[in-house]
C-alpha positions as MATLAB code, in Angstrom:
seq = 'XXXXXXXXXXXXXXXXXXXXXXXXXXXXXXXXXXXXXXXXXXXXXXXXXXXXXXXXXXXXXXXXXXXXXXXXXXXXX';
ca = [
      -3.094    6.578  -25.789;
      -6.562    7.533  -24.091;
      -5.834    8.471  -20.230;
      -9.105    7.572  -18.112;
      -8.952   10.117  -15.933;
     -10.315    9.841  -12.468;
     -13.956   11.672  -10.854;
     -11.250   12.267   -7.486;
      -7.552   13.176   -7.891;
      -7.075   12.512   -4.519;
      -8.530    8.787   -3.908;
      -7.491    7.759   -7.707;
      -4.836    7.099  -10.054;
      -4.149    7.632  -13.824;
      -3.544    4.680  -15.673;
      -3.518    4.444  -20.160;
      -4.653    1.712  -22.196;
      -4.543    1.994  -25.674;
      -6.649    3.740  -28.127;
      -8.411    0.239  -29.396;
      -8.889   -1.224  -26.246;
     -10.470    2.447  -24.693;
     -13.121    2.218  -27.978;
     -13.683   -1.107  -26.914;
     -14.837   -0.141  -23.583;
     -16.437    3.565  -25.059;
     -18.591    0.915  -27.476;
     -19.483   -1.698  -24.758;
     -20.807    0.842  -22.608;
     -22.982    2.767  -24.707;
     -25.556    0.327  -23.773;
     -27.581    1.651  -21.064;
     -28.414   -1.916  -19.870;
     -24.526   -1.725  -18.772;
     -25.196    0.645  -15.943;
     -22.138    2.487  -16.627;
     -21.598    6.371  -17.665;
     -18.189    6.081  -17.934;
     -15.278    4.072  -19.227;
     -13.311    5.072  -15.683;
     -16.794    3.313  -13.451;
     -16.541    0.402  -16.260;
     -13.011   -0.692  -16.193;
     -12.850   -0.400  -12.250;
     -15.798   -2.541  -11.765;
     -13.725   -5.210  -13.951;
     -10.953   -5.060  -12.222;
     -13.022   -5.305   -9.190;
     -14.342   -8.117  -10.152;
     -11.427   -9.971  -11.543;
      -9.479   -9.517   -8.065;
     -12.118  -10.830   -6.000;
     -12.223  -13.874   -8.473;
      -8.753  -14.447   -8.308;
      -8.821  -13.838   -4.073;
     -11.423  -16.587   -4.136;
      -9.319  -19.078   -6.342;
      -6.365  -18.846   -3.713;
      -6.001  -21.462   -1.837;
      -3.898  -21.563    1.464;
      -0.838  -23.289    2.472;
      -3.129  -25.384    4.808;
      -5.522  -26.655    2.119;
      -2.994  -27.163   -0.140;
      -1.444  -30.004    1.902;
      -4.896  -31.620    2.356;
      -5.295  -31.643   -1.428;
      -1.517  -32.975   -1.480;
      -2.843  -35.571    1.069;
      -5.956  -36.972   -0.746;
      -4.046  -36.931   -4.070;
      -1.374  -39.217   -2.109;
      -4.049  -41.396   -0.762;
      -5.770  -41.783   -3.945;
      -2.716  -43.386   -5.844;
      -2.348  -39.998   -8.055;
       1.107  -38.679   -6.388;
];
């Protein structure tokens, strides 16, 4: 397994994905239109990305009832 290795020990971690999915990454960012030098900057801006996604797909207790309300009044519950 490939280790991507962080740029600060101190305000990173370690973490190892396999050797496939690291050549994956190593290929994908070989393109200078990426904007990426390194597979570390690449799969942190993914991950970056994919949390805020999934933080903006949450919805809260409160909205959840008013959906459960509408649905009622609608016939579909």
């Amino acid at each position: 397994m490939y280790q991507i290795k962080p740029l600060i020990m101190t305000d990173k971690k370690i973490i190892s994905i396999s050797p496939s999915l690291f050549n994956k990454i190593e290929q994908r960012i070989q393109n200078p239109q990426t904007g990426f030098s390194t597979a570390d900057e690449y799969v942190e801006y993914v991950l970056t990305e994919l949390f805020e996604e999934y933080d903006e797909n949450e919805t809260s207790e409160e909205e959840s009832k008013q959906i459960q309300e509408e649905l009622k009044k609608l016939g579909y519950i």
